[in-house]
C-alpha positions in Angstrom: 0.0 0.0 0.0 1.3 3.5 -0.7 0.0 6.4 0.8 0.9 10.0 -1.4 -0.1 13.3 1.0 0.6 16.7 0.2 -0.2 20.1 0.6 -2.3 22.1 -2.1 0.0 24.7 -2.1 3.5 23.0 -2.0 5.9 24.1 -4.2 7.4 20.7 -4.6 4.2 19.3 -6.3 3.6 22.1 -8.1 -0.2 21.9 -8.8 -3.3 19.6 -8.3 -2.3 18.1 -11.9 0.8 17.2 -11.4 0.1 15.4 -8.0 -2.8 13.2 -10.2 -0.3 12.4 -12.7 2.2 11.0 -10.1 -0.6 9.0 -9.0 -1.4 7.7 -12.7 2.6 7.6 -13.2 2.6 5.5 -9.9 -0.4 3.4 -11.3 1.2 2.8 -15.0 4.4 1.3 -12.6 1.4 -1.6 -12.2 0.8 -0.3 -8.1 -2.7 -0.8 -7.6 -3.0 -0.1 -3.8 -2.5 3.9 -3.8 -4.4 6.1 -1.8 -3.7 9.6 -2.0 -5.1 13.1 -0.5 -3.9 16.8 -1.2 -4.9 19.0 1.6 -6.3 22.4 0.8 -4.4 25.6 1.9 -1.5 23.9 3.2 2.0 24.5 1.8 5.1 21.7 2.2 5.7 20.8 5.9 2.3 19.6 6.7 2.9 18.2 9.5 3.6 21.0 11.3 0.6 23.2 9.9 -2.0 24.0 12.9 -4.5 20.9 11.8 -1.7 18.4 11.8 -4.0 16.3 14.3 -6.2 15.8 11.0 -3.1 14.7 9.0 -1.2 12.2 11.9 -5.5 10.9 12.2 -5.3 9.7 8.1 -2.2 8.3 8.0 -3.1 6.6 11.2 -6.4 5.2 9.4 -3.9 4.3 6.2 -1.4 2.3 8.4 -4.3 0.6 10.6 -5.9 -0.6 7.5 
């Protein structure tokens, strides 16, 4: 299982397109287990924005599942 997070407004991922296509690149590699989530108004380091909580509680659910 892979688990792709970002923030919306990272620099690194550049847009909401370009995040999809590294989860269709990712797909095309033949992983079929991908779940992904781009959180609005949130820049690079996401884990240290103010609703982290929200953040550590999805990966949490990922890894428990």
């Amino acid at each position: 299982p892979i688990l792709v997070i970002a923030g919306e407004e990272d620099p690194v991922i550049r847009s909401r397109k370009r995040f999809e296509q590294l989860i269709a690149f990712l797909s095309e590699l033949g992983y079929t287990n991908i779940s992904s989530k781009l959180y609005e108004h949130m820049r690079h380091e996401i884990l240290n924005e103010a609703s982290r909580q929200d953040i550590y509680e999805n990966i949490l659910e990922f890894a428990e599942s």
